[in-house]
GUDRENDREN-710069 format. One line per field, with one value per atom (N, C-alpha, C, O): residue in one letter; x, y, z; atom name; residue number from 1. Coordinates in nm, 3 decimals. Last residue first. Example, Ala and Ser with C-alpha at 12.3 -4.5 7.8 and 13.67 -1.06 7.14 Angstrom:
res: [S/S/S/S/A/A/A/A] .
X: [1.285/1.367/1.290/1.341/1.319/1.230/1.320/1.424] .
Y: [-0.225/-0.106/0.003/0.114/-0.569/-0.450/-0.330/-0.332] .
Z: [0.708/0.714/0.787/0.804/0.780/0.780/0.780/0.846] .
atom: [N/CA/C/O/N/CA/C/O] .
n: [2/2/2/2/1/1/1/1] .
***
This chain:
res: [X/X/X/X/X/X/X/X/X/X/X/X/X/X/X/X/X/X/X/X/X/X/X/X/X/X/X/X/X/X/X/X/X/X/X/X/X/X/X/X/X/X/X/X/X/X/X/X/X/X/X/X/X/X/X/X/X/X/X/X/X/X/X/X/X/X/X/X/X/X/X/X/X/X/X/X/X/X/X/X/X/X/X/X/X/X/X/X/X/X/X/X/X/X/X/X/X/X/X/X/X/X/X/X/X/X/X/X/X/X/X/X/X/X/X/X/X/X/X/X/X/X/X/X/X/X/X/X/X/X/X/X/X/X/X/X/X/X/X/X/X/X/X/X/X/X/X/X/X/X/X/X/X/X/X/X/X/X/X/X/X/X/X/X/X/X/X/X/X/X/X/X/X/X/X/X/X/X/X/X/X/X/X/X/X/X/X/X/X/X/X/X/X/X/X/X/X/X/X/X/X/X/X/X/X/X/X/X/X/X/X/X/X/X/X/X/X/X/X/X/X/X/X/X/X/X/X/X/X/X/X/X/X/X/X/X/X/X/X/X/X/X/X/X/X/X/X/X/X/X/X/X/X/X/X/X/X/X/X/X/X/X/X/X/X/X/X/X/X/X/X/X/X/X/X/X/X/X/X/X/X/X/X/X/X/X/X/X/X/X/X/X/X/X/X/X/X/X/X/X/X/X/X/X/X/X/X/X/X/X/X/X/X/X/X/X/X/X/X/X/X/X/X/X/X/X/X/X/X/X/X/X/X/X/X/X/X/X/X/X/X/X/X/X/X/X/X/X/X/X/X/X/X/X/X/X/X/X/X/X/X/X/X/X/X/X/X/X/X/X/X/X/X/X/X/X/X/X/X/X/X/X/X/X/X/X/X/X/X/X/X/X/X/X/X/X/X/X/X/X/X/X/X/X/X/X/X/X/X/X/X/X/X/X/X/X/X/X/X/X/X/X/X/X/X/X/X/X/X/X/X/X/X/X/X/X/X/X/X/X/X/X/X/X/X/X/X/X/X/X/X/X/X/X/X/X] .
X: [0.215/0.108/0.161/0.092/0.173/0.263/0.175/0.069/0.206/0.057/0.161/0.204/0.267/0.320/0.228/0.201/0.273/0.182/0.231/0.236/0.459/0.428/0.372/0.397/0.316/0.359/0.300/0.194/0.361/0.339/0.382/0.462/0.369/0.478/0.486/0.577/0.053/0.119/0.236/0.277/-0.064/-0.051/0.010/0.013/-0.277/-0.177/-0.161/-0.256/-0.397/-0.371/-0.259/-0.155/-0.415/-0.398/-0.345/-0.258/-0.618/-0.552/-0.511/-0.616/-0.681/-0.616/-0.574/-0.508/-0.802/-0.830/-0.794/-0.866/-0.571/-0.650/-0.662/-0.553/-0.468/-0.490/-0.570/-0.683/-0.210/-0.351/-0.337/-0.235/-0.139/-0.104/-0.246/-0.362/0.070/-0.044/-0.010/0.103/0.245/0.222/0.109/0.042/0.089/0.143/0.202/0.215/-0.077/0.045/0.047/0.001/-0.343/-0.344/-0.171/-0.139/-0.267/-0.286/-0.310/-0.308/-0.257/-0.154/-0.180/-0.081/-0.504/-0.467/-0.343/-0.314/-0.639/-0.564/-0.540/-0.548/-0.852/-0.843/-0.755/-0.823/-0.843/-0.872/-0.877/-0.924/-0.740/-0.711/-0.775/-0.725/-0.863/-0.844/-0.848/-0.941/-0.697/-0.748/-0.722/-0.615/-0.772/-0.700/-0.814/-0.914/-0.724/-0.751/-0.742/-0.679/-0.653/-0.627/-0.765/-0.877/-0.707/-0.685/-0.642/-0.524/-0.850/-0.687/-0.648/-0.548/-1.101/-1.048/-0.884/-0.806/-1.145/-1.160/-1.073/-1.000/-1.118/-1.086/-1.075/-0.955/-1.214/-1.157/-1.170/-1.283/-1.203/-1.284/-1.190/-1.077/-1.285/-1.185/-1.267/-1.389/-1.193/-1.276/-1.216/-1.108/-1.214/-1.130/-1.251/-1.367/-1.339/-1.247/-1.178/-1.105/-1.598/-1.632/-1.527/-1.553/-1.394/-1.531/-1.559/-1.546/-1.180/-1.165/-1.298/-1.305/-1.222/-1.135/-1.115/-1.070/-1.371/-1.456/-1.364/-1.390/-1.333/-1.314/-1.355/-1.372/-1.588/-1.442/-1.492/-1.593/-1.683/-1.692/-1.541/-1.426/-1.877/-1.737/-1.767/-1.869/-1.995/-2.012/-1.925/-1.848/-1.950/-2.073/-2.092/-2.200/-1.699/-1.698/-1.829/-1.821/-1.735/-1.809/-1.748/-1.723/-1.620/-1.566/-1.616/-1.537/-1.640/-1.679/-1.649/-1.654/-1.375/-1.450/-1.505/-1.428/-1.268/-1.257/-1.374/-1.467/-1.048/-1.157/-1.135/-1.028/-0.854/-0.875/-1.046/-1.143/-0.767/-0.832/-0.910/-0.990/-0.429/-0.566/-0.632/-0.569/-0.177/-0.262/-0.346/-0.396/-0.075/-0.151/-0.173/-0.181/0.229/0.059/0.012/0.062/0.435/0.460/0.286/0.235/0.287/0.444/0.405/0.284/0.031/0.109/0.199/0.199/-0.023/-0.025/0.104/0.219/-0.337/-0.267/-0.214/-0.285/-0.525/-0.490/-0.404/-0.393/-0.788/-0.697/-0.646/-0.741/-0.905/-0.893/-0.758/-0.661/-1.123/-0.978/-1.004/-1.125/-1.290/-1.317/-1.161/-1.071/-1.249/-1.224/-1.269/-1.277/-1.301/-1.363/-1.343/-1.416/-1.117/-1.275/-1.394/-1.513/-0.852/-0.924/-1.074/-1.131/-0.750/-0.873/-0.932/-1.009/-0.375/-0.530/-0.625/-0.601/-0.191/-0.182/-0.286/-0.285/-0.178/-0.186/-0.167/-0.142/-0.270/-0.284/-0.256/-0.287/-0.187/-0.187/-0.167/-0.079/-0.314/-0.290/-0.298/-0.391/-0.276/-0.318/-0.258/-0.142/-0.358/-0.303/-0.354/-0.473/-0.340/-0.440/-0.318/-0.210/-0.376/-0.325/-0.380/-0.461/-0.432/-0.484/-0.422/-0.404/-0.418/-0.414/-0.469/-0.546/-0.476/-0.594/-0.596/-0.682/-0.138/-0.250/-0.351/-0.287/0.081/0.020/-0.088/-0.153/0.204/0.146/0.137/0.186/0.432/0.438/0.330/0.332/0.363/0.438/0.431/0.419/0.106/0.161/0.290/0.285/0.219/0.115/0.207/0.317/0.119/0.266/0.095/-0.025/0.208/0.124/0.209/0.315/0.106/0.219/0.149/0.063/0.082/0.008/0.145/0.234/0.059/0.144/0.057/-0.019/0.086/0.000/0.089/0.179] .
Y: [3.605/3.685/3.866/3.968/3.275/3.402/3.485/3.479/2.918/3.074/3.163/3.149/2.624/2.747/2.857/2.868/2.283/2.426/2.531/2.528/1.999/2.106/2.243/2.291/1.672/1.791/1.945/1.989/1.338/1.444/1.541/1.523/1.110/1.109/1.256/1.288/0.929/0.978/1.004/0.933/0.640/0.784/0.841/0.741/0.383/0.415/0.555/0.608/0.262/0.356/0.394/0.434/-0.003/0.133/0.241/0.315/-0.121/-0.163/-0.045/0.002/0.200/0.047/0.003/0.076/0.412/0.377/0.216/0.128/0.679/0.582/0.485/0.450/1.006/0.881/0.790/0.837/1.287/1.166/1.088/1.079/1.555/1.424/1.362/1.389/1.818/1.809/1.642/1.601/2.039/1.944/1.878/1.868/2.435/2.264/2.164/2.200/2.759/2.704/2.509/2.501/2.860/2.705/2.630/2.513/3.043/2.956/2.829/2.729/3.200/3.209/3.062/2.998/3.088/3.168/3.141/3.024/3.084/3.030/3.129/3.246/3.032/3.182/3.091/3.008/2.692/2.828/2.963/2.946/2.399/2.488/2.624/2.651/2.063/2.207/2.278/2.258/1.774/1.876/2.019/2.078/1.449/1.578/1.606/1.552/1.106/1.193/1.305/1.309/0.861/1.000/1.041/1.019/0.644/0.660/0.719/0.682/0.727/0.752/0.724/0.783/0.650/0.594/0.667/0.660/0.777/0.688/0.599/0.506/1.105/1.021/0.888/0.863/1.314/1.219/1.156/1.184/1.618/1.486/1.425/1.467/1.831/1.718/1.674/1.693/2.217/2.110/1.988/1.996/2.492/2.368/2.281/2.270/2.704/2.743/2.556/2.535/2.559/2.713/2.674/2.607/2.456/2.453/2.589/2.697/2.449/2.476/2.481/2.511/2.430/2.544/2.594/2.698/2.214/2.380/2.446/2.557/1.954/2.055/2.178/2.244/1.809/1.881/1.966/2.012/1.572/1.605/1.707/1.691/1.461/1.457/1.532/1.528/1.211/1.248/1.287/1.198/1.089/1.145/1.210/1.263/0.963/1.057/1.137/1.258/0.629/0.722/0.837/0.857/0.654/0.553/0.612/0.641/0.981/0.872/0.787/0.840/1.165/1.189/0.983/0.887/1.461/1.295/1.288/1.367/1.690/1.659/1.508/1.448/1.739/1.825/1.797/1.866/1.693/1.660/1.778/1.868/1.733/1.809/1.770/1.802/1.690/1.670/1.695/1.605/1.964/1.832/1.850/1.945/2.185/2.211/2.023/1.971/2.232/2.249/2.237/2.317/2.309/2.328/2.286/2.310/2.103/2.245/2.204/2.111/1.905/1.872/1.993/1.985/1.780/1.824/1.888/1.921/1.532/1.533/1.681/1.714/1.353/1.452/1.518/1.558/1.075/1.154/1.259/1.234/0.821/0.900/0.972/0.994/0.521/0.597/0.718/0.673/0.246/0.301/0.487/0.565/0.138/0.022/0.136/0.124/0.257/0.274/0.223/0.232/0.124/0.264/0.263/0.268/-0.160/-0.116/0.006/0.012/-0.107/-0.154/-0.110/-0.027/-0.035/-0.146/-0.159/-0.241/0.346/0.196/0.102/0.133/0.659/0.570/0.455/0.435/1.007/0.910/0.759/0.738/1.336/1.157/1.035/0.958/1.678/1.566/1.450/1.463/1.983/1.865/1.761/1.737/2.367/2.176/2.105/2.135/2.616/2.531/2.401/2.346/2.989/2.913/2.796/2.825/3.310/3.201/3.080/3.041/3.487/3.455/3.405/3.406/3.476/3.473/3.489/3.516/3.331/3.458/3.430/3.345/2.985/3.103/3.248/3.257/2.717/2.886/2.928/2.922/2.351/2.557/2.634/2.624/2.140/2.218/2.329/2.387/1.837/1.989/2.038/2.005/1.523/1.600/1.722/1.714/1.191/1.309/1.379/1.339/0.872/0.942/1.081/1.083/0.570/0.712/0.821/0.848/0.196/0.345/0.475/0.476/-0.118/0.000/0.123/0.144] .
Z: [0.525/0.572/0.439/0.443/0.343/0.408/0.420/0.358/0.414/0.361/0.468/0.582/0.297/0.411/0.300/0.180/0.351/0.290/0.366/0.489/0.271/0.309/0.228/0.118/0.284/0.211/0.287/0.330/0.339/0.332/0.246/0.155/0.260/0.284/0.372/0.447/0.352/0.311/0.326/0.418/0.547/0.541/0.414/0.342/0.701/0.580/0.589/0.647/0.978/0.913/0.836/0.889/1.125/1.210/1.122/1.168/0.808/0.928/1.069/1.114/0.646/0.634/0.777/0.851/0.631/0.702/0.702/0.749/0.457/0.455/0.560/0.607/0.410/0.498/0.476/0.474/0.352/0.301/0.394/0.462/0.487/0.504/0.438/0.472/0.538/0.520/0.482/0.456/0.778/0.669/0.672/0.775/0.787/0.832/0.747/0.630/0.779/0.714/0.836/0.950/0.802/0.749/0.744/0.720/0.944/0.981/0.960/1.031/0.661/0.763/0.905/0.940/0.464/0.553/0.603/0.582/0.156/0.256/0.336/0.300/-0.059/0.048/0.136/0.197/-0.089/-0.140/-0.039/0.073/-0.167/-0.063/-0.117/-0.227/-0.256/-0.301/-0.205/-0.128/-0.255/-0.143/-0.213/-0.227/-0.382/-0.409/-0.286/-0.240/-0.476/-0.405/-0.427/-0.533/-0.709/-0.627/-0.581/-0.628/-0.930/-0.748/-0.737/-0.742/-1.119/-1.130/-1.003/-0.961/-1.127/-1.248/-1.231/-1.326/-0.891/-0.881/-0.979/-0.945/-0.752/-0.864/-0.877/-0.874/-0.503/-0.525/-0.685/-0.727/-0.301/-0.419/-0.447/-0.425/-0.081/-0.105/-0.217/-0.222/-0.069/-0.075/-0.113/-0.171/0.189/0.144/0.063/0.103/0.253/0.192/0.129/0.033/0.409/0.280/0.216/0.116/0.671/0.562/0.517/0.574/0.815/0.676/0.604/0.484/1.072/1.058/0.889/0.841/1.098/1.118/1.116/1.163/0.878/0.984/0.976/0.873/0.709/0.735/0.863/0.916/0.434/0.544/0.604/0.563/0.186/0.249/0.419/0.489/-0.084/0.080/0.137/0.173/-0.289/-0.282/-0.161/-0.134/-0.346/-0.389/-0.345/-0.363/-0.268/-0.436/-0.458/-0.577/0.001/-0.128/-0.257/-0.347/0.106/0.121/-0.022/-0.133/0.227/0.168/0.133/0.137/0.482/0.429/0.346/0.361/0.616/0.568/0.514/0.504/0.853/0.767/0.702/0.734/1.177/1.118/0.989/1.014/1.314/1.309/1.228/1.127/1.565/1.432/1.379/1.446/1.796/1.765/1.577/1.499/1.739/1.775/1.717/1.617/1.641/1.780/1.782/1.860/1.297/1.387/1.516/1.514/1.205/1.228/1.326/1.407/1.028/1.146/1.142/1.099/0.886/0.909/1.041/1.136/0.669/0.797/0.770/0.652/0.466/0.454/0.611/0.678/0.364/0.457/0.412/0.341/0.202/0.192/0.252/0.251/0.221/0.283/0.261/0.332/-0.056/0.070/0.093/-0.002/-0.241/-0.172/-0.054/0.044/-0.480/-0.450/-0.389/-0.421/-0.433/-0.403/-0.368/-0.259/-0.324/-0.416/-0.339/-0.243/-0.296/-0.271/-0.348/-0.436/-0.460/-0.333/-0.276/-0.185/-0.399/-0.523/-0.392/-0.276/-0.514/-0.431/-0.498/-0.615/-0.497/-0.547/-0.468/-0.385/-0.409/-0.341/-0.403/-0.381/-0.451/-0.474/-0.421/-0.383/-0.362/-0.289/-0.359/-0.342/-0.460/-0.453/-0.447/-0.498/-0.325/-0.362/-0.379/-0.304/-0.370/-0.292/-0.388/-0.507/-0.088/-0.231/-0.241/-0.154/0.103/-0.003/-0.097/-0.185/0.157/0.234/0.132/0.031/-0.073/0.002/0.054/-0.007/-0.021/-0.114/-0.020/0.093/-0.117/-0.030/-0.109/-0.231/-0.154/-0.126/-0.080/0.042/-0.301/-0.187/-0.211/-0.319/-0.473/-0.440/-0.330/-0.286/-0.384/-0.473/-0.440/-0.413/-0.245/-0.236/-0.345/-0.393/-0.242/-0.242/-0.309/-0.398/-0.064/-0.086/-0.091/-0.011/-0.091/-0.089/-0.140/-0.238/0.000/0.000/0.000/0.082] .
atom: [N/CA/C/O/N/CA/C/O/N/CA/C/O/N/CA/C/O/N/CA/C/O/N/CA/C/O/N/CA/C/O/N/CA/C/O/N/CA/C/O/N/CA/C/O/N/CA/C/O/N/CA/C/O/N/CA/C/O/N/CA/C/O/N/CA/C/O/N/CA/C/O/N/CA/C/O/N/CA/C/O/N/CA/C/O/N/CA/C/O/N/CA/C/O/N/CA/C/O/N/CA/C/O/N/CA/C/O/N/CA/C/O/N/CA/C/O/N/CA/C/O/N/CA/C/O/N/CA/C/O/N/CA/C/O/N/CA/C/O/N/CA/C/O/N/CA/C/O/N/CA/C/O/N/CA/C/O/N/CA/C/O/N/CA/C/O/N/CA/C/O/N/CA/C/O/N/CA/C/O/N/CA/C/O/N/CA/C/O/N/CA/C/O/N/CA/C/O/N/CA/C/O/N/CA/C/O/N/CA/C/O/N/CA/C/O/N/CA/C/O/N/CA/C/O/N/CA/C/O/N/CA/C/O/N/CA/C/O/N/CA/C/O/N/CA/C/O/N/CA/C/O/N/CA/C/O/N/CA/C/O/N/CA/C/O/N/CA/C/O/N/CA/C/O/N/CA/C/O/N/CA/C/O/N/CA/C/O/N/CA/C/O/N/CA/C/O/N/CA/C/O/N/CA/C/O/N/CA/C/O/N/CA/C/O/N/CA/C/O/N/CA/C/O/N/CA/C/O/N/CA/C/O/N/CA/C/O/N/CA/C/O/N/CA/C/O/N/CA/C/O/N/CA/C/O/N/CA/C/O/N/CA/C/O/N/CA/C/O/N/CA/C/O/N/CA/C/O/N/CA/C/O/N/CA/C/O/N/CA/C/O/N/CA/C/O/N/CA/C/O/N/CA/C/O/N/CA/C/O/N/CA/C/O/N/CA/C/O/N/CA/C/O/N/CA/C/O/N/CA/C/O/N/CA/C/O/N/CA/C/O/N/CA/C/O/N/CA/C/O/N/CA/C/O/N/CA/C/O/N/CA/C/O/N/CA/C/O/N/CA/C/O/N/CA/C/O/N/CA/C/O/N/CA/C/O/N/CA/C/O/N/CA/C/O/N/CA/C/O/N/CA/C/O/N/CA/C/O/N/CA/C/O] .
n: [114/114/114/114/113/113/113/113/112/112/112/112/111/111/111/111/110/110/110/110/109/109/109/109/108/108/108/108/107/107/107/107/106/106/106/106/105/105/105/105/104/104/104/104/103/103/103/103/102/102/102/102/101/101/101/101/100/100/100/100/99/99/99/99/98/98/98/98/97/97/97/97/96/96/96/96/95/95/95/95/94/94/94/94/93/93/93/93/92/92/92/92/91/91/91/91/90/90/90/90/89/89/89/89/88/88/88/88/87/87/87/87/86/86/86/86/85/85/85/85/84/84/84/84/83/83/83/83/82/82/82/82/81/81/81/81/80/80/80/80/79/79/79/79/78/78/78/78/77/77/77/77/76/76/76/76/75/75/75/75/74/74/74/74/73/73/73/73/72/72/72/72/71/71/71/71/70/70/70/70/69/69/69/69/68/68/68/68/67/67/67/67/66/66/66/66/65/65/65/65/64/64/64/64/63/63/63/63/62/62/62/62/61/61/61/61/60/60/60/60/59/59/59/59/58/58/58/58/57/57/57/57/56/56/56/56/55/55/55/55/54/54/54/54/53/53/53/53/52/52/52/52/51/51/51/51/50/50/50/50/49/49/49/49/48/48/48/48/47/47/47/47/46/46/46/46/45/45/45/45/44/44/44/44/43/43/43/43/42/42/42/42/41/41/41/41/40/40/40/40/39/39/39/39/38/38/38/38/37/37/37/37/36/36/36/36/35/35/35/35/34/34/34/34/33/33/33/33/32/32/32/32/31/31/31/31/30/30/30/30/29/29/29/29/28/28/28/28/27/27/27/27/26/26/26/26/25/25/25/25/24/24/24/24/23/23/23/23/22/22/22/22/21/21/21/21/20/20/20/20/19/19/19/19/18/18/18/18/17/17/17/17/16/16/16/16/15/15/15/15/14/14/14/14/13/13/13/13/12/12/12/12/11/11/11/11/10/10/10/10/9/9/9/9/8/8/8/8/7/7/7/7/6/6/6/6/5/5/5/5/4/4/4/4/3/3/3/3/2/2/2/2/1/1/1/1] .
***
């Protein structure tokens, strides 16, 4: 099983970046994808996740309006559109899948300048 991410950089505060999650070693579209991040000196933080179809996501109250997740089935990816970023969004950012105690990503870092 491997999740390997690419996206992410530096933007200005009201920019905005997409995160994509390439996936292999299992049957993508049997599973539940998550999006995690985990700022400097501060806990992990639950970004958003989105259900096996694509038909159902869900997110944190620090990103709803500005973030959205979908997914690709016919390319197993994932992606995390970032929009109006903030200074606070700056972390690394992490795919996840609910395999066994959890597959991850390699990550990638987002830094939002003020």
């Amino acid at each position: 099983v491997e999740l390997v991410q690419s996206g992410g950089g530096t933007v200005p505060a009201g920019g905005s970046l997409r995160l994509s999650c390439v996936c292999s070693g299992f049957t993508f579209s049997d599973y539940k994808m998550g999006w995690f991040r985990h700022p400097q000196g501060k806990d992990r933080e639950f970004v958003a996740a989105i259900n096996w179809s694509g038909s159902s996501a869900i997110y944190g109250d620090s990103v709803k309006g500005r973030f959205t997740i979908s997914r690709d089935n016919a390319k197993n990816t994932v992606y995390l559109q970032m929009n109006n970023l903030k200074p606070e969004d700056t972390a690394v950012y992490f795919c996840n899948v609910d395999i066994g105690s959890g597959i991850w990503g390699q990550g990638t870092q987002v830094t939002v300048s003020t």
